[in-house]
N, C-alpha and C positions, 0 to 999 in steps of 0.2 A: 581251410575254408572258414573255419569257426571261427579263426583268429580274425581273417580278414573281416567278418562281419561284426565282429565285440570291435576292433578298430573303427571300423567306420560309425558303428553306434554311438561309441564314445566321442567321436570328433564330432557328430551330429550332437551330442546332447551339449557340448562345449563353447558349439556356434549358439545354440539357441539361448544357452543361460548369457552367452557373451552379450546377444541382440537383448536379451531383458532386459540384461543392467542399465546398458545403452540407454533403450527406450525408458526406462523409468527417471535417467538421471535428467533426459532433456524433459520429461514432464515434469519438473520439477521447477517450481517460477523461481525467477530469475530476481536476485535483491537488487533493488536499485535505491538512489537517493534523491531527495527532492527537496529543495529548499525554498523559502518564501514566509506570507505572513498566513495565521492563523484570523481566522474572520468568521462572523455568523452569518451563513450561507443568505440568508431570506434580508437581514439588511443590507448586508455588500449588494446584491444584486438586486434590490427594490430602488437604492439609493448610492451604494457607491463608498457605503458607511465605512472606515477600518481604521487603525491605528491605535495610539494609544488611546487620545481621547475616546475613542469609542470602546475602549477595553470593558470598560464594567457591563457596559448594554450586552455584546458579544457575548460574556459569563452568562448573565442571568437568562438571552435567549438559548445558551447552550445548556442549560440548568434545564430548561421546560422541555428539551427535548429538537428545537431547531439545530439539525448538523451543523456542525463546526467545518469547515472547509481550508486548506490553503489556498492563496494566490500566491502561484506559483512567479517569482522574480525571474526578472528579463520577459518572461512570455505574457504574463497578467492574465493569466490559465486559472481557470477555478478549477482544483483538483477537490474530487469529492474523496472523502476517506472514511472508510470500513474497519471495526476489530476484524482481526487474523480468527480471533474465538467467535462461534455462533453464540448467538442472543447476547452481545454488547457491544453497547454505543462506544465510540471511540471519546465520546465528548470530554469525558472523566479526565483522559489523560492528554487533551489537546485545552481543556479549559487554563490551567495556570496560562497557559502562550496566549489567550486571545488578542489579538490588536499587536503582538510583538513575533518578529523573525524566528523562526524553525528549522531544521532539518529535521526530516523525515526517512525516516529506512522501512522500506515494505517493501513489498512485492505488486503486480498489476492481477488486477482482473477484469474480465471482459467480457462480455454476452448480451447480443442482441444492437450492439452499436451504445453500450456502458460502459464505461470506465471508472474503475475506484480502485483507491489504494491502499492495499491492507499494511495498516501498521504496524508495526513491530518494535521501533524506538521512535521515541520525537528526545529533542534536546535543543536547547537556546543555540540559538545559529552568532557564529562570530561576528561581530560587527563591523561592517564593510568600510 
């Protein structure tokens, strides 16, 4: 009887740790990639601004603190982007790309009907 019940305890505690790992791995966001140009949020979207020519403007509004953004190619998606770290701007490491093509490797995040993508790498996107 004794056996039977240290068996069944042990298969019990094997399912549960099985169901943890499970649950922890699908919490776990998902990397995705995203490619397109780097732009400062407040002129692409007051005017339309981006490219090269507008690369220096892009920097120095990214300097004062206006998020840096991609527009995301094919879809022309203003993707907003987030440091993975609490308390830092992403701008630092999206400033060299303003006005020129990226990919991006983050993850998503979401709450309330938001969306922003936490970065993890950016790198010069190949030239189509």
């Amino acid at each position: 009887m004794h056996d039977a019940l240290r068996s069944g305890l042990r298969d019990s505690i094997v399912v549960v740790l099985a169901l943890g790992a499970f649950v922890a791995r699908a919490a776990e966001p998902q990397t995705v990639t995203v490619t397109g140009e780097i732009v400062d949020s407040a002129c692409y979207i007051k005017s339309g601004a981006r490219g090269e020519s507008h690369r220096t403007c892009a920097q120095k509004c990214g300097d004062v603190g206006i998020p840096l953004a991609l527009v995301e190619d094919g879809t022309g998606t203003v993707i907003w982007i987030a440091s993975v770290d609490d308390m830092e701007t992403p701008n630092a490491k999206l400033r060299p790309f303003a006005g020129r093509r990226v990919t991006i490797e983050g993850s998503w995040a979401e709450r309330g009907g938001a969306k922003i993508l936490l970065l993890r790498s950016v790198k010069a996107a190949p030239t189509s």
